[in-house]
C-alpha positions, 0 to 999 in steps of 0.5 A, a space after each residue: 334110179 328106181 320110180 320109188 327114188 325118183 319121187 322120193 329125191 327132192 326135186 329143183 324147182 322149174 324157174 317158173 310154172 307160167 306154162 302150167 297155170 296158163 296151161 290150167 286156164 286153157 289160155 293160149 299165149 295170144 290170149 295171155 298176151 293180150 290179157 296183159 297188154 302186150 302186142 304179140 305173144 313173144 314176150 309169153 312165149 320167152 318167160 314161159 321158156 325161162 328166156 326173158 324174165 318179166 319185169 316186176 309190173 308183169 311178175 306181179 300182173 300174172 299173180 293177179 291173173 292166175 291167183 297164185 304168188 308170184 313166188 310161187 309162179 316164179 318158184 326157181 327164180 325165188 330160190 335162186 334169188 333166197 340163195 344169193 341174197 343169203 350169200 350175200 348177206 352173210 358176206 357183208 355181215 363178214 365184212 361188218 365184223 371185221 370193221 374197226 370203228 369208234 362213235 357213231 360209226 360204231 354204233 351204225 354197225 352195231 346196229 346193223 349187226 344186231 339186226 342181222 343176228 335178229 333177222 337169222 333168229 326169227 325163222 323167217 324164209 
């Protein structure tokens, strides 16, 4: 592969860029954990090396830290979670329209339909 298509193919996302951003703040792991109120500096070390995945608290605790959205940060995660949850959307819309039902029933999944055909045609990603 040539330099030129290397930087011309698309590229996947890292699961997270933790290492980056603490790396552009000059903060050492230690520091980091102690900024978030962790004991020691395993639990940074284990998400910046994509081995533990934070929890939602913490995710959102390194978007206030480093100014920067947390699916941003978490930019692989993010497309693997878009990517399962579309799958998975489509399945259940699948399964939606293969329902027989009359009254409310009917009408619920109606419903739900009509949001889901909403949801694909408002550009939304």
């Amino acid at each position: 592969m040539t330099h030129k298509q290397i930087h011309e193919a698309p590229h996947k996302p890292l699961t997270n860029y933790l290492r980056a951003h603490r790396h552009r703040t000059s903060f050492t792991q230690d520091e980091i954990a102690r900024i978030l109120g962790h004991q020691s500096r395993a639990s940074i070390s284990e998400h910046e090396r994509f081995e533990l995945v934070p929890s939602l608290f913490v995710a959102l605790s390194y978007q206030v830290l480093y100014r920067v959205p947390v699916s941003e940060i978490f930019a692989g995660l993010t497309e693997a979670a878009e990517i399962h949850a579309e799958m998975q959307l489509e399945e259940f819309e699948k399964h939606l329209g293969e329902q027989s039902a009359s009254g409310p029933k009917a009408a619920a999944i109606a419903r739900k339909l009509e949001w889901l055909s909403e949801r694909k045609g408002s550009g939304y990603k």
